[in-house]
C-alpha positions as CSV (number, residue, x, y, z in Angstrom):
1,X,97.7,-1.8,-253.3
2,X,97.7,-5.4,-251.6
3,X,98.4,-8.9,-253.5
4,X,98.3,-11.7,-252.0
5,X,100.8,-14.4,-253.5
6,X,100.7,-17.9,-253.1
7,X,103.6,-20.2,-254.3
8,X,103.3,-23.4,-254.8
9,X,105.0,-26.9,-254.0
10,X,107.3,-26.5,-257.9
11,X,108.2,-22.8,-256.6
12,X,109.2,-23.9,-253.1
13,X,111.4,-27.1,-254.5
14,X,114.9,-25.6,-253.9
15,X,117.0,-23.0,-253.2
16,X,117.1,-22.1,-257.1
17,X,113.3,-21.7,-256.9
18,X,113.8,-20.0,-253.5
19,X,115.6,-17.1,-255.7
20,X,113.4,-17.0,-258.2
21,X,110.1,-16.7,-255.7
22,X,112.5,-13.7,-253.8
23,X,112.9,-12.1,-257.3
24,X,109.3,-12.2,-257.9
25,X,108.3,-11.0,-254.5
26,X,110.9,-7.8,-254.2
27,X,109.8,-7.2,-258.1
28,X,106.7,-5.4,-256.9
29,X,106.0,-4.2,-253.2
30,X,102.8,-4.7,-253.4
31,X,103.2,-8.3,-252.6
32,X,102.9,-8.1,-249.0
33,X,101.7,-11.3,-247.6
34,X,102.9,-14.9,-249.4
35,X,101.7,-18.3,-248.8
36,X,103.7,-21.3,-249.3
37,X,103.5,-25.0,-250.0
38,X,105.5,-27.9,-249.4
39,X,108.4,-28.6,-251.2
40,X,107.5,-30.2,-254.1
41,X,109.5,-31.7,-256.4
42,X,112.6,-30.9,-258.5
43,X,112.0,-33.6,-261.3
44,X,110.1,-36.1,-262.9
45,X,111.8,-38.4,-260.6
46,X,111.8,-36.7,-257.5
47,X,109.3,-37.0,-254.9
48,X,107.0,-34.2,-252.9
49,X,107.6,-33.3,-249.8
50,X,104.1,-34.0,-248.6
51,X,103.6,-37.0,-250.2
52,X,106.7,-38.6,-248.2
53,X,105.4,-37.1,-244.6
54,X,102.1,-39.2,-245.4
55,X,104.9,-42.1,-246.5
56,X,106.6,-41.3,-242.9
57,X,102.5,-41.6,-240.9
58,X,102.5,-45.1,-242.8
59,X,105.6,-46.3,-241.7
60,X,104.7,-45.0,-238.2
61,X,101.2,-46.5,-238.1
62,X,102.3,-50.0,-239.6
63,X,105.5,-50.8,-237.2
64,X,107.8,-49.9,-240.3
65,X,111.3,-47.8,-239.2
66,X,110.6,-44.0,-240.9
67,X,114.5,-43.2,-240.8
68,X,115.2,-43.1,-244.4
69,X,111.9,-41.6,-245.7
70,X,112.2,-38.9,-242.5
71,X,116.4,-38.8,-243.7
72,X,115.1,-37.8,-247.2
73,X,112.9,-34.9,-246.1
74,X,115.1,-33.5,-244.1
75,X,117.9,-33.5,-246.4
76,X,116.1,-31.6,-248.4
77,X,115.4,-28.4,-246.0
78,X,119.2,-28.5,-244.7
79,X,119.9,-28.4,-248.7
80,X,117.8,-25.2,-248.9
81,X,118.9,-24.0,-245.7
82,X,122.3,-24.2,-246.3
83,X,122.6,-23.2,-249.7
84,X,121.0,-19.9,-249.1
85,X,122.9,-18.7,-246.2
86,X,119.5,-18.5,-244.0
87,X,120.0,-18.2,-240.3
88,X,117.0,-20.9,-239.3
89,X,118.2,-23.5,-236.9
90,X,117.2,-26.1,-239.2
91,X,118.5,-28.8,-237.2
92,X,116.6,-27.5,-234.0
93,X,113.6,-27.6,-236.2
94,X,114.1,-31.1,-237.6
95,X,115.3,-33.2,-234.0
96,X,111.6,-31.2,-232.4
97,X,109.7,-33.0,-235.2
98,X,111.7,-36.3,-234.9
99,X,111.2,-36.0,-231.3
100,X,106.9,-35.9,-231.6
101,X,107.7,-39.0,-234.6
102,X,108.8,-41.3,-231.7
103,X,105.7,-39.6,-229.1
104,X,102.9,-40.2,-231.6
105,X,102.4,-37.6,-233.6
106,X,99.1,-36.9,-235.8
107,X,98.9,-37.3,-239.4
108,X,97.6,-34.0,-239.6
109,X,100.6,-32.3,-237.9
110,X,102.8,-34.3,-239.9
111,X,101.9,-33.4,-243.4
112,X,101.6,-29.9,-242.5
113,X,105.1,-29.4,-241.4
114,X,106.2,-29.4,-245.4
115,X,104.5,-26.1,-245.6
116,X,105.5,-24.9,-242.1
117,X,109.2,-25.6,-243.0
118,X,108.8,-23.6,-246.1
119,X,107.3,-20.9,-244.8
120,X,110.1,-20.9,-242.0
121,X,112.6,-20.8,-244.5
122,X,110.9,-18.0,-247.0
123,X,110.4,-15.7,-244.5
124,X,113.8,-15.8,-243.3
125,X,114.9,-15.5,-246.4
126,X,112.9,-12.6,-247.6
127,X,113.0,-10.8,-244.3
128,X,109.3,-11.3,-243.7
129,X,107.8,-12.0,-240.6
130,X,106.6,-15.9,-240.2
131,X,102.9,-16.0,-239.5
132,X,101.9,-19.7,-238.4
133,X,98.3,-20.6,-240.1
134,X,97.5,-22.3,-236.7
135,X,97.2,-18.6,-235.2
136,X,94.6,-17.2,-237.6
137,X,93.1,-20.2,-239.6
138,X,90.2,-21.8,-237.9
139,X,87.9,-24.8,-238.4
140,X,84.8,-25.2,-236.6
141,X,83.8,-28.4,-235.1
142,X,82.4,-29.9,-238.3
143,X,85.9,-29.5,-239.8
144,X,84.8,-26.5,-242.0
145,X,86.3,-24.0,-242.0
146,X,84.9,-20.6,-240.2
147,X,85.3,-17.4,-242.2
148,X,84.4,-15.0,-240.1
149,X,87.0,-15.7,-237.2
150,X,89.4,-16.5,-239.4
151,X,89.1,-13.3,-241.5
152,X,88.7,-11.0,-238.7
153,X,91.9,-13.0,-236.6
154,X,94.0,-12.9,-239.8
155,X,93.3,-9.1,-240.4
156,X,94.7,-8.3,-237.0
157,X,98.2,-10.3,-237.0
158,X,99.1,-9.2,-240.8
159,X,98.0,-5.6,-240.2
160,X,100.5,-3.3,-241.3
161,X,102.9,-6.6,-242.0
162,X,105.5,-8.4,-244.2
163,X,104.4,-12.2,-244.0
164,X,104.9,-15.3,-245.1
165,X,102.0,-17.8,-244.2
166,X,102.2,-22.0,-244.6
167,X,99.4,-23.0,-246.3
168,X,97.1,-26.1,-245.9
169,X,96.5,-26.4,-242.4
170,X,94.7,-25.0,-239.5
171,X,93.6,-25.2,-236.3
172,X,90.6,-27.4,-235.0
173,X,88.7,-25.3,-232.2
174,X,90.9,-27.3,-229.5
175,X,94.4,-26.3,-230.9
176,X,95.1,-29.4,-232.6
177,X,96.1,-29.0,-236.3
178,X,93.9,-29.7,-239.0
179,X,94.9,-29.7,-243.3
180,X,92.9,-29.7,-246.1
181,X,92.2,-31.3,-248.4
182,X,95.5,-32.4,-251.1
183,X,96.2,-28.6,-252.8
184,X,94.6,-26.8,-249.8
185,X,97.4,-24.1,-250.0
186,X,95.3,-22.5,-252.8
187,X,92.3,-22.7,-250.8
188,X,94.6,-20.9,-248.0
189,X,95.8,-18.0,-250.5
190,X,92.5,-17.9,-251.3
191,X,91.2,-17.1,-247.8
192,X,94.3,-14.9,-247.0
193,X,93.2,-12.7,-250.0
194,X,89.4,-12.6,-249.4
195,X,90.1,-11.9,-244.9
196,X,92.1,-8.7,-246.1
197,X,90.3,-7.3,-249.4
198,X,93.6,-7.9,-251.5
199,X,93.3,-6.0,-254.9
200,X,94.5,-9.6,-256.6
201,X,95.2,-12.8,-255.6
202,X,98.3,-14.4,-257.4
203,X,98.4,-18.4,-257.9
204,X,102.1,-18.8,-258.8
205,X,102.5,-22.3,-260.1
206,X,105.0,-23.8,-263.0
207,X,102.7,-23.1,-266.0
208,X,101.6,-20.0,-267.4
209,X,97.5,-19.5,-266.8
210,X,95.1,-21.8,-267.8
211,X,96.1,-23.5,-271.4
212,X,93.0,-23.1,-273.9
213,X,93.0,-27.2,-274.5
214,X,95.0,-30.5,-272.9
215,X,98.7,-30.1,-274.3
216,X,98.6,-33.8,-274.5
217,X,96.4,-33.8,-277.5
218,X,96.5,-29.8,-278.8
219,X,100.5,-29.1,-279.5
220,X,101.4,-25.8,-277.5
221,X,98.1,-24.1,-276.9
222,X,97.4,-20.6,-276.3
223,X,96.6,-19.4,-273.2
224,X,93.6,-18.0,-271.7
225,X,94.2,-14.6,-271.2
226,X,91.0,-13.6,-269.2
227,X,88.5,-15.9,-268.2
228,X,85.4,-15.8,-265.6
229,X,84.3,-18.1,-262.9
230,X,81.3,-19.4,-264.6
231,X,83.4,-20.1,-267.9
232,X,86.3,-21.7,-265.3
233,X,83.6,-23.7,-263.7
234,X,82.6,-25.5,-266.5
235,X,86.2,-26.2,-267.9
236,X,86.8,-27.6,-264.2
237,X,83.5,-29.9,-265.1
238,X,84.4,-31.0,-268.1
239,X,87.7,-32.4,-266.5
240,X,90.2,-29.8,-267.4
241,X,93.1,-29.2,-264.6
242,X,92.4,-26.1,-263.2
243,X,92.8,-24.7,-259.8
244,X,91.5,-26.7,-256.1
245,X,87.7,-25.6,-256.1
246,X,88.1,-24.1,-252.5
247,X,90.6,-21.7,-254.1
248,X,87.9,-20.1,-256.3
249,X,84.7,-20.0,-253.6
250,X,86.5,-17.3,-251.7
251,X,87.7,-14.9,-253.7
252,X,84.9,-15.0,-255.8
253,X,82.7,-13.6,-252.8
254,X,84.7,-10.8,-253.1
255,X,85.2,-10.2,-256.5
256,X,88.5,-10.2,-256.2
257,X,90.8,-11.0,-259.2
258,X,92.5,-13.9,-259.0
259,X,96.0,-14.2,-261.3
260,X,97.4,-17.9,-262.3
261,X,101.1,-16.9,-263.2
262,X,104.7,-19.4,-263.7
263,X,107.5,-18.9,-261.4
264,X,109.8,-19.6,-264.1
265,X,108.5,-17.2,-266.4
266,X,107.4,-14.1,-264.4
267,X,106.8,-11.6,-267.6
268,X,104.0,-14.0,-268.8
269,X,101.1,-12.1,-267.7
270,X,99.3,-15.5,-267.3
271,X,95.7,-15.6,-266.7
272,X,93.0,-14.2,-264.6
273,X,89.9,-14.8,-263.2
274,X,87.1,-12.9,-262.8
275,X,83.6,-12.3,-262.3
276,X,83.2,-10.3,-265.4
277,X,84.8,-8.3,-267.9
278,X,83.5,-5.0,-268.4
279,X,84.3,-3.2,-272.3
280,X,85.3,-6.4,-274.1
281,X,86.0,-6.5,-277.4
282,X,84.3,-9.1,-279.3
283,X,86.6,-10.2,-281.5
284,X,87.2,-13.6,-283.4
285,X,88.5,-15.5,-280.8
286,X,84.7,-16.7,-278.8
287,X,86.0,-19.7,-277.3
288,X,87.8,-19.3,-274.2
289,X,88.3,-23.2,-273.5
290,X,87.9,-26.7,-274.9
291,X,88.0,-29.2,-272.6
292,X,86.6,-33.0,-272.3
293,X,86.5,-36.5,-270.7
294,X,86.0,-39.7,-272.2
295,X,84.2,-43.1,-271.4
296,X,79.9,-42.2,-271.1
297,X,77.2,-44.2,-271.9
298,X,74.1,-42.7,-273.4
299,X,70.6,-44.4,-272.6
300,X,67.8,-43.3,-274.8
301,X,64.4,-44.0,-273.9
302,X,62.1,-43.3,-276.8
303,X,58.5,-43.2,-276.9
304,X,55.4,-41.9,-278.8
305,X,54.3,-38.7,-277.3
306,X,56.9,-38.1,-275.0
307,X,56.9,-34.6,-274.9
308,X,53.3,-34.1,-274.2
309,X,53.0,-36.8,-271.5
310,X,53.7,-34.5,-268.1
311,X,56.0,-36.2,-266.0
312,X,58.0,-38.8,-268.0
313,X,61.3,-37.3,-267.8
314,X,60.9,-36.4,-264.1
315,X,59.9,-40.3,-263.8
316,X,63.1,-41.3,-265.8
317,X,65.5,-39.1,-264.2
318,X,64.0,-40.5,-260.3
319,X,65.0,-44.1,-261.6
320,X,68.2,-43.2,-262.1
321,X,68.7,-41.5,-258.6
322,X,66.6,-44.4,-256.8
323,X,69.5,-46.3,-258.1
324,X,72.5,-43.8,-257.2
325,X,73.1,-42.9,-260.3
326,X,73.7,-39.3,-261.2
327,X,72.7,-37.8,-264.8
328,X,75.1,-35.7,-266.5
329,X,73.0,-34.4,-269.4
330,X,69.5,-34.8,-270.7
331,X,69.3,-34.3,-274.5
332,X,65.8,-34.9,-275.5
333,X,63.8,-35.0,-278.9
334,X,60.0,-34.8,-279.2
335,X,59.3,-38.9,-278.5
336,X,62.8,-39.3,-277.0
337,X,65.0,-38.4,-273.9
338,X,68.8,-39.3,-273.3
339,X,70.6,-39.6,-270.4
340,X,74.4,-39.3,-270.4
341,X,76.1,-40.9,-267.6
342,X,79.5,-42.2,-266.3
343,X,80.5,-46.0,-267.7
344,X,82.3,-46.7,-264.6
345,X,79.7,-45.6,-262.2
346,X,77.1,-47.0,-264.6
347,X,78.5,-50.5,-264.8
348,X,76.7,-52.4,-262.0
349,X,73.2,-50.6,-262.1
350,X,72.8,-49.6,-265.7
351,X,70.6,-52.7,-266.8
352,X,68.7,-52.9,-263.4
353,X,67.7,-49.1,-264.7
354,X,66.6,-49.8,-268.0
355,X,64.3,-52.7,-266.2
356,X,62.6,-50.8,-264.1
357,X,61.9,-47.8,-266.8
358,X,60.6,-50.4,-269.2
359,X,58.6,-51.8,-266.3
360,X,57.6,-48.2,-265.4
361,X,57.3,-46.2,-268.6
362,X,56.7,-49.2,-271.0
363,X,58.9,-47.3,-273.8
364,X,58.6,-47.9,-277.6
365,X,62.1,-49.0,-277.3
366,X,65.5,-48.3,-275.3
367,X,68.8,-48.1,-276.9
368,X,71.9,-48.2,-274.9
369,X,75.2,-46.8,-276.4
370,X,78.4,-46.9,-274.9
371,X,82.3,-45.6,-275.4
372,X,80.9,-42.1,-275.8
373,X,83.5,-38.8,-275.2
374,X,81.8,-35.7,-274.1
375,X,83.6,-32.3,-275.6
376,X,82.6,-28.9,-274.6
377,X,83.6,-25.3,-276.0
378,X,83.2,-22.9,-273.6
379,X,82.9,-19.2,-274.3
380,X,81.3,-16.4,-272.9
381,X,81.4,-14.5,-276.2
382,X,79.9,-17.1,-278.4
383,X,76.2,-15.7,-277.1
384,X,76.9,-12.9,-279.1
385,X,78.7,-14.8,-282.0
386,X,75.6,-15.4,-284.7
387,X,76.3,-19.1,-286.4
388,X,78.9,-20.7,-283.5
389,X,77.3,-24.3,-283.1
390,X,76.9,-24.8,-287.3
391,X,80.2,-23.1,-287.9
392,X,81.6,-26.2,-285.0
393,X,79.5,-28.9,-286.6
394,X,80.6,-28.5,-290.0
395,X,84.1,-28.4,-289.0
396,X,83.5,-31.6,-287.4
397,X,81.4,-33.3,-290.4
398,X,84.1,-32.4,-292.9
399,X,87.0,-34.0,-290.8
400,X,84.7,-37.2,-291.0
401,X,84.0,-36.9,-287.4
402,X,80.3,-38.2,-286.2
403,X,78.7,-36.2,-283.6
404,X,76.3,-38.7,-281.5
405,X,74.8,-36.1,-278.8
406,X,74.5,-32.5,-278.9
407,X,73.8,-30.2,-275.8
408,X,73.7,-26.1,-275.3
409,X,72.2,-24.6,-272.5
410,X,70.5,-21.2,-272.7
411,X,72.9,-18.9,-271.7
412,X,75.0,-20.2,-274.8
413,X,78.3,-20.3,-272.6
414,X,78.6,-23.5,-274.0
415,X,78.5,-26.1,-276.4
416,X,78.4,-29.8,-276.0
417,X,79.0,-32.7,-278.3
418,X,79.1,-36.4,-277.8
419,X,81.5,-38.5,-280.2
420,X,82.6,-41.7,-280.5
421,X,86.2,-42.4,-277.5
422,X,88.0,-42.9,-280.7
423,X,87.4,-39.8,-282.0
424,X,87.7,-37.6,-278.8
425,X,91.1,-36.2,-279.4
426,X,90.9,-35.7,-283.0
427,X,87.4,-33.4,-281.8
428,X,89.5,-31.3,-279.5
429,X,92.1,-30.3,-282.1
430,X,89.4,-30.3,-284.3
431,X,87.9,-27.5,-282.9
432,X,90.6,-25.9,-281.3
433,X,92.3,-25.1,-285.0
434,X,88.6,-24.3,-286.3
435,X,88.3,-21.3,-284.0
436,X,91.7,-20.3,-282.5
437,X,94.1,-21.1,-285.1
């Protein structure tokens, strides 16, 4: 049995998270190879480690004296360092990196060095072997990032191995060092797992899984207890906070399992992710996931015989890309088709589109509606749930709440609903106390 655990920057922020990570770690043996983040931070006031190296490259690039931003950052590994007794020469460490600072150094090199001083420090402190990412993970010329050397290099050095792996970074086929993009030590862990086959990839973060609705508007939600990549795709979509989208790609190719657990609650089970869930029980709780984002405008085109005239919605739908602008859903009627679309990206174009389709088309009418929320349950189950989408609307109807747009696709994993921005957090709890409560 192989896991491959990543930790990220809340778990790495001091030496009290170091000893919770260690507890985690020596809890199951299993837990072979880890990947670290940055140092993120220790309170709402605090700042992440990353984001003051990228503070540092400012300073650096504008003329501007780093010491105290560079003072704050180190501080914060001697804190670590000494605390836990490690035998890292810190300092050594720390005076190399000022040293490149005064030489020029690349902002590449500079943000990664959060997660190589973390993983300096875990693996001392776990007794693991440091494996730089520079030595396995590589990027091809394009700055993507090439699987197949990077698997087959990475399967060789942790062989048989203890390690502890920085995340984030890479190296660029001449050597230099190359990150990804902000959160890339998920898409790391992610790559780690799928180059050696792990039996489960664990995300260790500071919540525990993937909540079942925004805990800003839904008071302590459940969490999703198993959930698969299509269902977490769409929650993604729909604007819920979910995992780096490079984290999923790999792991998915390999069907491997992929656990979202809290550091500072290790017994929660969490959530995972998979590809499928084979003898489920169907039971009352369909919907896996509400999620939703505010601030759409709907434009209706309506005219007689729509649906019979072959072409018109392709002709609609090529105004709107002529003109950059891209279509999030198409509800149509039999003399009528809607297209949903972003306010803010529809702003400058939106009326220069609805000229050019009445020039085109020479619709009945156009209607233009704006301050529209889009709300989507998402279940896999609900396919096999008779009465879901009227069992939804009359919940919303009877707490007064006006639906303006309605999509489903076929496969029924979910179910779309377009209501007024002042109603968009009322439909979330709405719906999540109609069918999880």
């Amino acid at each position: 049995m192989l896991k491959v655990a990543k930790f990220g920057g809340s778990s790495m922020a001091s030496a009290g998270q170091f000893r919770k990570v260690k507890d985690i770690i020596e809890a199951d043996p299993a837990r072979k190879v880890i990947v670290v983040s940055a140092a993120g931070k220790r309170s709402r006031e605090d700042h992440k480690l990353t984001d003051l190296l990228y503070l540092c490259h400012a300073h650096i690039k504008y003329g501007v004296d780093c010491d105290g931003v560079f003072s704050m950052i180190a501080d914060r590994y001697r804190e670590i360092c000494s605390e836990l007794g490690l035998g890292v020469d810190i300092e050594a460490e720390l005076a190399a990196l000022r040293s490149e600072l005064d030489q020029g150094i690349s902002q590449d090199k500079l943000v990664s060095r959060g997660e190589y001083f973390s993983a300096k420090l875990m693996a001392d402190y776990l007794g693991y072997d440091f494996l730089d990412a520079v030595s396995w993970l590589r990027f091809s010329f394009d700055g993507t990032v090439n699987k197949e050397e990077s698997y087959a290099e990475l399967e060789r050095l942790a062989s048989g191995r203890r390690v502890v792996i920085p995340g984030f970074y890479g190296a660029m086929p001449d050597g230099s060092i190359k990150v990804l993009s902000r959160g890339g030590s998920d898409v790391t862990g992610a790559l780690a797992a799928a180059a050696l086959n792990a039996d489960v990839y664990e995300n260790w973060t500071d919540v525990s899984g993937i909540l079942m609705a925004d805990p800003r508007i839904v008071e302590n939600p459940d969490t999703i207890e198993h959930i698969t990549y299509n269902e977490l795709r769409e929650l993604s979509y729909m604007g819920a906070q979910v995992l780096h989208e490079g984290a999923v790609f790999p792991v998915r190719e390999k069907n491997i399992p992929l656990n979202i657990r809290n550091t500072n609650a290790p017994e929660h089970p969490g959530t995972v992710i998979m590809e499928s869930f084979e003898d489920e029980v169907i039971n009352e709780r369909f919907i896996t996931g509400i999620a939703g984002k505010k601030d759409f405008t709907i434009v209706t085109v309506y005219k007689s015989g729509m649906s019979s005239q072959i072409g018109c919605l392709r002709s609609i739908l090529e105004i709107f890309e002529k003109h950059g602008l891209s279509v999030e859903y198409t509800p149509t009627g039999i003399d009528s088709a809607s297209m949903v679309v972003a306010s803010d990206k529809a702003a400058k174009c939106i009326y220069s589109i609805v000229g050019e389709i009445q020039r085109t088309l020479k619709p009945d009418h156009i209607e233009i509606t704006d301050k529209i929320s889009v709300v989507a349950a998402v279940g896999r189950k609900m396919a096999f749930k008779p009465g879901t989408s009227g069992r939804l609307f009359a919940a919303l109807g009877q707490n007064g709440i006006n639906i303006r747009m309605i999509s489903q696709g076929p496969d029924e994993l979910n179910i779309i609903v377009g209501v007024n921005n002042d109603d968009f957090e009322n439909t979330v709890r709405v719906i999540y106390h109609s069918f999880v409560k």
